[in-house]
Every structure is written in C-alpha cells, then in structure tokens.
C-alpha positions in Angstrom: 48.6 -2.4 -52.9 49.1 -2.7 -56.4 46.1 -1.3 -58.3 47.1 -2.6 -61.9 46.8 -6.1 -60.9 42.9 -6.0 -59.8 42.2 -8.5 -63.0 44.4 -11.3 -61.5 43.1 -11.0 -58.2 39.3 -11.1 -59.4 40.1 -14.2 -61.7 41.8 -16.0 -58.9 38.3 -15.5 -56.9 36.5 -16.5 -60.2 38.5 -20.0 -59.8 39.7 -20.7 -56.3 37.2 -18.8 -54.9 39.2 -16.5 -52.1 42.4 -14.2 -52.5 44.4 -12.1 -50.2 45.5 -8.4 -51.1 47.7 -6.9 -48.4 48.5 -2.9 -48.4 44.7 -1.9 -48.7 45.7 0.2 -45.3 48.2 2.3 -44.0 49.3 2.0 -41.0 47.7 5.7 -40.1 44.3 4.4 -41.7 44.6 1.3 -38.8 45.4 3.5 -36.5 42.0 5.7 -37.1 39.8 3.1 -37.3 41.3 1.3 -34.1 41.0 4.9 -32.2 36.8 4.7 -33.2 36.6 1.0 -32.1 38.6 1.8 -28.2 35.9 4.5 -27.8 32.4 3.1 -28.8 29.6 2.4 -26.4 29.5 -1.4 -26.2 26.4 -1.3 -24.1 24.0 -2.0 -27.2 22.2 -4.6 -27.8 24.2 -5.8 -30.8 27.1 -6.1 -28.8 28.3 -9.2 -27.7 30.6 -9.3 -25.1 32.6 -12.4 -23.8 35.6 -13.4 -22.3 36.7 -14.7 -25.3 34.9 -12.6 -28.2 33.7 -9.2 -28.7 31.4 -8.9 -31.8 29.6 -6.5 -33.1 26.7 -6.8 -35.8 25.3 -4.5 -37.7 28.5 -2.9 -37.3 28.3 -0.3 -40.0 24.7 1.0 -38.9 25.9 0.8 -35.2 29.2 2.2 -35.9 28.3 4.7 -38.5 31.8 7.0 -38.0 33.8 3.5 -39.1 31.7 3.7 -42.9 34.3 6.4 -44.5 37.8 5.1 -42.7 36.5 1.1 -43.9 35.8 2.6 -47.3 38.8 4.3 -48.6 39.9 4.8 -51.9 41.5 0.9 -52.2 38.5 -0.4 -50.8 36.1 1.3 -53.2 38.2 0.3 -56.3 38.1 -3.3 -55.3 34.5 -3.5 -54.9 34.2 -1.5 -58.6 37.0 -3.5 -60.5 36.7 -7.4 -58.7 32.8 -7.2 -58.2 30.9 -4.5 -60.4 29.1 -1.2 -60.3 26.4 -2.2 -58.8 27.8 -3.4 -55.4 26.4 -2.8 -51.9 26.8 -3.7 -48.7 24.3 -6.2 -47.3 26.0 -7.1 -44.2 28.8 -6.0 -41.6 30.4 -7.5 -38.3 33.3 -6.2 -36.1 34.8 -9.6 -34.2 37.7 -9.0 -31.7 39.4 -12.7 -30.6 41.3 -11.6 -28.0 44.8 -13.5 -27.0 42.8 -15.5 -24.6 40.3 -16.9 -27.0 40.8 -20.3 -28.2 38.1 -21.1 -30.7 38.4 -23.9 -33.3 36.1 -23.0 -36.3 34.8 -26.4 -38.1 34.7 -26.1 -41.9 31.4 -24.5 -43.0 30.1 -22.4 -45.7 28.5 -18.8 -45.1 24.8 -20.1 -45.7 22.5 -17.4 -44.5 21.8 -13.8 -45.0 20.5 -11.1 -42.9 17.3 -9.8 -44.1 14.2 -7.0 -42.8 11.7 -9.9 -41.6 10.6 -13.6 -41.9 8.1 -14.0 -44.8 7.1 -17.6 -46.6 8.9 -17.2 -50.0 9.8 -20.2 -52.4 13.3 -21.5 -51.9 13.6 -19.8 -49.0 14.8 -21.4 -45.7 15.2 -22.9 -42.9 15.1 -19.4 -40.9 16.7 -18.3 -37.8 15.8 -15.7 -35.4 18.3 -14.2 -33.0 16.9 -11.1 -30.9 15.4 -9.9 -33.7 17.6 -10.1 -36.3 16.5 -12.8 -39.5 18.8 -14.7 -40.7 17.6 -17.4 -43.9 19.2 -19.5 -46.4 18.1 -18.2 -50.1 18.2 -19.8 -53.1 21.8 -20.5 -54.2 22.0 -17.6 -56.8 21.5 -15.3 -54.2 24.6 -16.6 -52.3 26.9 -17.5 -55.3 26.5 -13.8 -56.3 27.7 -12.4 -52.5 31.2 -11.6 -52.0 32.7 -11.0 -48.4 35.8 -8.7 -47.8 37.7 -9.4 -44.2 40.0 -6.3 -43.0 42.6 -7.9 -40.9 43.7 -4.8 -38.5 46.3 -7.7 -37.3 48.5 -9.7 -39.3 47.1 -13.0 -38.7 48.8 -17.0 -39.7 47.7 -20.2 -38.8 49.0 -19.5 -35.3 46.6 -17.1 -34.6 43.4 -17.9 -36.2 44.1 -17.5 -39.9 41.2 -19.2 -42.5 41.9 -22.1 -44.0 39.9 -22.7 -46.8 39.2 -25.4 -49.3 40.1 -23.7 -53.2 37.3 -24.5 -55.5 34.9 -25.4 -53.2 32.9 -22.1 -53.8 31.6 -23.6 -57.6 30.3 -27.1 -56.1 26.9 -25.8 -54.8 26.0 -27.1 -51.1 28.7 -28.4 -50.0 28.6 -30.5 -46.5 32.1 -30.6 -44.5 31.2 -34.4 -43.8 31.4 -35.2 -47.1 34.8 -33.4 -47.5 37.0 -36.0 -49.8 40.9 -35.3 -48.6 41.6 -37.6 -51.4 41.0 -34.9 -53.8 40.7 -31.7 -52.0 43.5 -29.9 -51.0 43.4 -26.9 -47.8 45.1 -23.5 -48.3 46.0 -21.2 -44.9 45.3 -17.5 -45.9 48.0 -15.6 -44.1 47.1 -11.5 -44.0 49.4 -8.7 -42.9 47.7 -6.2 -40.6 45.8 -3.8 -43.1 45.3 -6.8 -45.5 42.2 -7.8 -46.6 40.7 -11.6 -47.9 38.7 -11.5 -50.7 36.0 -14.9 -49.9 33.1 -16.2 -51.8 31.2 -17.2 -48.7 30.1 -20.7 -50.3 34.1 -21.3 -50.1 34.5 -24.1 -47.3 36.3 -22.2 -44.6 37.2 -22.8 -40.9 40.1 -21.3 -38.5 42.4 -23.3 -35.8 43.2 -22.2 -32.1 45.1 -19.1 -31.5 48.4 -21.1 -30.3 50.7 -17.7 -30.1 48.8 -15.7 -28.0 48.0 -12.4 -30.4 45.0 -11.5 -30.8 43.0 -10.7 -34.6 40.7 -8.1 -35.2 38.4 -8.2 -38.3 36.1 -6.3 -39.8 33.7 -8.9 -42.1 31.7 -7.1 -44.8 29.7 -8.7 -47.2 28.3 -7.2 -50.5 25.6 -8.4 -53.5 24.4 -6.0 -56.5 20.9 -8.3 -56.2 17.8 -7.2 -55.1 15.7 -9.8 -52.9 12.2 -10.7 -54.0 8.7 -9.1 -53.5 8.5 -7.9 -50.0 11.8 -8.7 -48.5 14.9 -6.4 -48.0 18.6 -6.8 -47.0 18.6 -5.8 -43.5 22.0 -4.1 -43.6 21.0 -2.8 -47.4 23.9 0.2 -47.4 25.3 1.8 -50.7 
C-alpha cells in the first residue's frame, strides 16, 4: 500500500462514497490474525454460529487479542489521513461465509447504530433489540459522519460475495432500494485482494450476490465516528 496517495483515496470516498486499498496487510499479518480467529472460544453469547455464517459482534471487546494485529501501522494512518484525529471505533463484527453459504444480500444502506441502552431522544428511531444489544437509527448527521473499513482476509470478486455498491448514493440522504432508478444509477463490484480493505460510507447502497465459486470470505467490518451521541446515550462499542 502506497501511503502518499491517502488524499486520492479520501476524495474518491468524499464523491463516490466507497474505495478499495489493497496491501494494508502482509501476508504474515493474515496469517496472525487468522491463527487468533482458529483458536477463540465460540461458545459466547455473541457468537453466532450456522451452517452457513459464523459472526461475531462486538468482536473487538470479545476478541480483545485481534485490537493490535487489526490496527497496524496502515490501518492507523488511514483512519488519521482519510477520516481525522478524532476517530474511534464505534462498532466491530467478524463474519466468516463459508464455501457453503449462498446468501444474496438485497441493496440496503447501513441504517442503525449500536448504542449502551434504549432511551426516548428526538430524531431517534425506530429501535431494535436483539439479546440485549440496541440497535437505532439516529438522525442522519450522525450516520453521514460514520465511516466503515472491511478487512478482506480473502481476496473476494463477484463470484464470491464481493459488494456491489451504487457510487454516489452515500450524498442522497435516505435512500430506499425500491426506488433505485437504473436509468440513471450505475452499480460498481468492489473486487479486494486478501489483506485489502474497502473504505464504505455506510449510507452507500450496497448489497453482495451468491458465492458461485465455492471460496469462502472472511471480513472483519469496523465502523468508526469522531461524534459524541447526545445527553445520556453512549456508543456501545465506544473504543479509542
């Protein structure tokens, strides 16, 4: 990974509202991390474990030997030249789709955020609770200022699940898949080499095809905002 070129890539974010870096890690670096993932206890509760997904949320907090091999040197000069300073982390997931797993993800945009508790706030909801964990859709400044990285410890194409995202899609506010003009939207695969990362504004339309090839992709999803929420409610994955 070139480190000069950091200005391009946060521009192209700025307008298209994704990009792809590849090179952020070696191939010893994937090798680490992949050792700490064979050999974790998936018996938690934040563990999800399927035939065709294993997921884990919270993954930095639940993972916490995984913080300084995620976070190496090209990783913390991304988040300090493309998004600022004042950076931190605000959410984290581990997803394994195996070769078996044939999921078709519809085009969506990241909505929600993970926070401490469910209070009434203005501009605030609708809320979801999943076994304890809040999820609720804040007020659009809150999600325009997020930005999501996606290590790839697989090189993934559209044969094996890669996103496909709609450029420009991030600066149109809400944006409802069914209302998704073709006429004058155009769709963009995001191919990643293993130890690649994408680079998303989660209000960037976004959805993945079938695994047709059989290999599998492995992704660790961080998200990260340098905003503070209001009165009495925290990020629940609030990690600097």
């Amino acid at each position: 990974m070139s480190l000069k070129n950091l200005e391009n890539y946060k521009s192209h974010i700025h307008e298209y509202g994704f990009a792809v870096i590849n090179e952020v890690f070696s191939e010893n670096e994937i090798e680490k991390i992949n050792h700490v993932l064979q050999h974790i206890d998936t018996s938690k509760e934040n563990f999800r474990k399927s035939e065709d997904l294993f997921a884990v949320r919270q993954f930095l907090k639940e993972v916490p030997e995984i913080k300084d091999l995620v976070f190496n040197h090209h990783i913390k000069k991304i988040i300090q030249e493309i998004f600022g300073e004042k950076y931190f982390v605000v959410k984290s997931i581990y997803f394994d789709k195996p070769e078996t797993s044939n999921w078709y993800v519809a085009y969506h945009q990241d909505l929600t955020i993970s926070v401490d508790k469910k209070v009434e706030l203005p501009g605030f909801g609708p809320w979801t609770t999943k076994q304890n964990q809040f999820a609720v859709q804040p007020p659009l400044n809150v999600l325009e200022n997020i930005y999501t990285i996606r290590i790839h410890l697989d090189y993934t194409d559209e044969q094996n699940g890669a996103l496909k995202v709609i450029p420009k899609s991030h600066s149109k506010g809400i944006y409802r898949p069914e209302t998704i003009d073709w006429k004058v939207e155009t769709e963009a695969i995001c191919n990643v080499e293993k130890g690649g990362v994408m680079i998303m504004k989660p209000l960037t339309l976004h959805g993945s095809n079938r695994t047709t090839n059989g290999k599998r992709r492995r992704v660790i999803h961080v998200e990260f905002s340098d905003m503070e929420l209001p009165e009495v409610l925290q990020w629940s994955e609030r990690m600097t």
